[in-house]
C-alpha positions as CSV (number, residue, x, y, z in Angstrom):
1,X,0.0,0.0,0.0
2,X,1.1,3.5,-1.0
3,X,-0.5,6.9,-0.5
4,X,1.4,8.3,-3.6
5,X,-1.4,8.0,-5.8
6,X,-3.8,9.5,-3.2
7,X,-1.1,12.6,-2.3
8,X,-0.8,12.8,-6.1
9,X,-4.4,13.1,-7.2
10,X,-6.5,16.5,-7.6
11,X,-7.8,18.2,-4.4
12,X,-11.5,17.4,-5.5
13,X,-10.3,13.7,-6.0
14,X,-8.8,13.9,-2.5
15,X,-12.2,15.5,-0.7
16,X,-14.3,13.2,-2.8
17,X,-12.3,10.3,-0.9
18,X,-12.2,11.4,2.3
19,X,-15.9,12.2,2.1
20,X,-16.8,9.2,1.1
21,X,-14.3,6.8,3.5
22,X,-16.3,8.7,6.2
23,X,-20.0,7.9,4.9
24,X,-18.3,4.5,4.5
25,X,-17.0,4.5,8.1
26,X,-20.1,6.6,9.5
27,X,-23.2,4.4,7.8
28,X,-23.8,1.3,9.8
29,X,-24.0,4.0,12.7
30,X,-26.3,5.5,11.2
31,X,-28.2,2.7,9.6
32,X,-28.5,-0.1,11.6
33,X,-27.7,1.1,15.4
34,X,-30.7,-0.9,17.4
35,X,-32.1,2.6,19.0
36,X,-33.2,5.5,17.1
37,X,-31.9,8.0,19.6
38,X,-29.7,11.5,19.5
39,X,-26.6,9.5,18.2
40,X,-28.5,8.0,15.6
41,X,-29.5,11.4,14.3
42,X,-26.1,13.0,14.7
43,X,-23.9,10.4,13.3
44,X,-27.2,10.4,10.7
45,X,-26.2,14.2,9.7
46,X,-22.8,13.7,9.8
47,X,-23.6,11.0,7.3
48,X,-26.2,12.9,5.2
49,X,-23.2,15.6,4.9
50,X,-20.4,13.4,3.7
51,X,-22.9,11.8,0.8
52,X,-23.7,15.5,-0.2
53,X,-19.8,16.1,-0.5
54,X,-19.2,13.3,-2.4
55,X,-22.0,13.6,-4.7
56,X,-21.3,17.1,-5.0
57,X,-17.7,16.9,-5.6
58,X,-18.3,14.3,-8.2
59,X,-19.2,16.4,-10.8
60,X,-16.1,17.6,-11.1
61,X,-13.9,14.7,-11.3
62,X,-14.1,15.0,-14.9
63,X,-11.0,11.2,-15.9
64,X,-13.4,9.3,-17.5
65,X,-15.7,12.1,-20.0
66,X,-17.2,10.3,-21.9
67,X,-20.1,12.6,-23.2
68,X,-17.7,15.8,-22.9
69,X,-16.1,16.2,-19.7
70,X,-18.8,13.6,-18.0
71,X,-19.7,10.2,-18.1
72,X,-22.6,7.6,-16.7
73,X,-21.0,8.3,-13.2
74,X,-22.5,11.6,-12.9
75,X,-25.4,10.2,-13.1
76,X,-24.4,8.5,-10.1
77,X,-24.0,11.7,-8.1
78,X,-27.6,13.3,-9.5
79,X,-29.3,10.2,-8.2
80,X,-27.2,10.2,-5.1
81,X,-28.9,13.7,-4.0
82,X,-32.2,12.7,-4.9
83,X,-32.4,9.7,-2.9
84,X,-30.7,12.1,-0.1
85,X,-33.7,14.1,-0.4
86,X,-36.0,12.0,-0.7
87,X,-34.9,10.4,2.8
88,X,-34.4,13.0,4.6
89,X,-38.0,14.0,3.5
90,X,-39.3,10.7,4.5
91,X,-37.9,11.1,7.8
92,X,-39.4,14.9,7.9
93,X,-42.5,12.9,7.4
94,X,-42.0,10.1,9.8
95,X,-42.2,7.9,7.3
96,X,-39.9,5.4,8.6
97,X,-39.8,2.5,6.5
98,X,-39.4,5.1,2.8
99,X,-36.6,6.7,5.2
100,X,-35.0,3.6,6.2
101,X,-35.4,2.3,2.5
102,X,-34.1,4.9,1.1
103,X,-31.0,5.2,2.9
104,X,-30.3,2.1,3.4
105,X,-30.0,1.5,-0.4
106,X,-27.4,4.5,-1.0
107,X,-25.5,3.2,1.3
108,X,-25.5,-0.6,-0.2
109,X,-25.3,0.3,-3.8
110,X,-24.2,3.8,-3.8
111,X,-21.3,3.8,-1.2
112,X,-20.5,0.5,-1.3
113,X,-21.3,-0.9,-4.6
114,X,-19.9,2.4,-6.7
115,X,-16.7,2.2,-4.2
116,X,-15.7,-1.2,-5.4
117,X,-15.3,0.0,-8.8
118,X,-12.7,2.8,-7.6
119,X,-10.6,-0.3,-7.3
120,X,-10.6,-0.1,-11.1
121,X,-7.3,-0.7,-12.5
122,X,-6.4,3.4,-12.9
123,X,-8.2,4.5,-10.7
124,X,-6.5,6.2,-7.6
125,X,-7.7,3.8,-5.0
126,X,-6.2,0.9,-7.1
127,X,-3.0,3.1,-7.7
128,X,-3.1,3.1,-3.6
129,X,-4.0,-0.6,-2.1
130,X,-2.5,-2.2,-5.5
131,X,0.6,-0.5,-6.9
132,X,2.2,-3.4,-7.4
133,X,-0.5,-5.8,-9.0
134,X,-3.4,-3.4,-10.3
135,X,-5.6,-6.5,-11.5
136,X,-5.9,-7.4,-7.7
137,X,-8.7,-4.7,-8.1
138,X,-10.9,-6.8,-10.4
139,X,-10.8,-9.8,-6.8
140,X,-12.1,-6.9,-4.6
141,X,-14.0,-5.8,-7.1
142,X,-15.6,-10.1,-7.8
143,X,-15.9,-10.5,-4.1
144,X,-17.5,-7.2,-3.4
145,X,-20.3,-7.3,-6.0
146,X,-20.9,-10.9,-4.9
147,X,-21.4,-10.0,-1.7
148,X,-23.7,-7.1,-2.1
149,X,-25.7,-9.3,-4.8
150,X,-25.9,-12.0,-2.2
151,X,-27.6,-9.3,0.8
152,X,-29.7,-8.0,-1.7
153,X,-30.8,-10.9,-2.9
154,X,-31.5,-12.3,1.0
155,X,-33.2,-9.4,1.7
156,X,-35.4,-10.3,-1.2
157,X,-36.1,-13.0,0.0
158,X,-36.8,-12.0,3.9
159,X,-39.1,-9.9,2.3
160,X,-41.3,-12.3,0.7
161,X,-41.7,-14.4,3.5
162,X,-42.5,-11.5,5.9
163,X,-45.7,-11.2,3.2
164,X,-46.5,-14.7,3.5
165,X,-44.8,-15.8,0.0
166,X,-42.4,-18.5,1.9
């Protein structure tokens, strides 16, 4: 491991990452902590603000411009801050379960599941865990979809038998 890559990279590169490392970090906190008390709602803003950050800062990391200087990733970040409004409303609303939902999704495909492709050969995360071998990104990258298809596709199923389908 080497921080060259990260010391090297743009300073909107470097605040995209460090925003995002702490909605990585911050997230089960906020998700999943078993009482829905003042610490849930701090570490929840805390949270909130470090997904607008990297959304935000997103559209200007302009390395992969494909339709000019941006690509299908900015698309990413648009969606990012309306499912961040859209939960925060639902929780405005006391409407729990959209809240819940609706964060709990960004954080499972939008923070976790659009991190394990920084591990992209090129990319500066890969530059920084994988200097030596850059296609060790694409075994995170295997095991990390795998295991997010995997929850997803369990939840799925904890779903249907919460209706009465199993």
């Amino acid at each position: 491991m080497t921080l060259a890559a990260f010391t090297q990279a743009s300073l909107v590169i470097q605040l995209h990452t460090i925003a995002a490392l702490v909605a990585l970090i911050t997230g089960p906190v906020a998700l999943y902590r078993a009482r829905r008390d003042r610490w849930h709602k701090r570490v929840g803003y805390v949270w909130v603000g470090m997904m607008v950050i990297t959304a935000a800062s997103g559209f200007f990391i302009w390395t992969i411009g494909l339709i000019g200087p941006f690509s299908p990733i900015h698309l990413l970040s648009a969606l990012t801050l309306w499912t961040l409004w859209v939960g925060t409303r639902a929780a405005i609303r006391r409407d729990i379960a959209a809240h819940q939902t609706a964060f709990r999704s960004l954080y499972w495909y939008g923070v976790i599941l659009a991190g394990l492709f920084t591990f992209l050969p090129g990319r500066t995360l890969n530059g920084v865990f994988f200097a030596a071998d850059p296609s060790f990104g694409w075994v995170v990258i295997a095991v990390g979809v795998t295991v997010v298809l995997g929850r997803a596709l369990r939840e799925r199923g904890m779903r249907g038998k919460r209706r009465g389908r199993g």
